[in-house]
C-alpha positions, 0 to 999 in steps of 0.5 A: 209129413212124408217118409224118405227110404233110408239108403246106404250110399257107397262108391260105385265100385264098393261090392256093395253097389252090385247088390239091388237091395240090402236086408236089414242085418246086411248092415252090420257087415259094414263100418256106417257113417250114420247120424249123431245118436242125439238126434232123433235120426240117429236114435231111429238107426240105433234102435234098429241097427246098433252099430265106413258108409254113410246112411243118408234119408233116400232122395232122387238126386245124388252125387256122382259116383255113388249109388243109393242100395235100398234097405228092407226093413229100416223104418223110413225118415218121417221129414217135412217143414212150416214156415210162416212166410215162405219168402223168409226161409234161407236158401237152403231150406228152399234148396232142401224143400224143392228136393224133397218136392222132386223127390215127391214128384218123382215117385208119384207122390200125393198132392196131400203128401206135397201139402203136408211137406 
């Protein structure tokens, strides 16, 4: 199991894309496009915030033109995955495994963080 930084991700152009960092409460200035309140995801944003931009688990790679603002104060997404047999997993899980791997990889994550991913 591993945390992922939750992280608005709005245009380059957005004013907000200038700020290095958002406090918590900057987020009520915006219109979020956030995960469903049925999920545990979204019950997480609910508790903290209770509201657009969109809210996504904080990853290396993103799609161009946006940049990812870190916020403070957001308690991180706990992720990670089980599988019986790795070769029977989709595509996609594989596709989300090694970017959640990289991701890992690239902030100098734990061998104990990799094995419980």
């Amino acid at each position: 199991m591993i945390d992922l930084d939750w992280v608005p991700a709005v245009p380059r152009d957005d004013p907000l894309a200038a700020e290095p960092a958002l406090p918590l409460a900057d987020l009520s200035r915006t219109q979020l496009i956030r995960p469903p309140a049925g999920t545990s995801s979204g019950r997480q944003v609910d508790e903290r915030l209770g509201l657009g931009h969109a809210l996504v688990p904080a990853v290396t790679s993103r799609p161009d033109p946006l940049c990812l603002i870190p916020v403070r104060g957001l308690v991180p997404l706990k992720v990670g995955w089980a599988a019986r047999q790795w070769s029977a997993l989709s595509l996609s899980a594989h596709a989300f495994a090694d970017t959640v791997i990289a991701h890992l990889d690239a902030r100098g994550g734990t061998a104990e963080e990799r094995e419980a991913s």
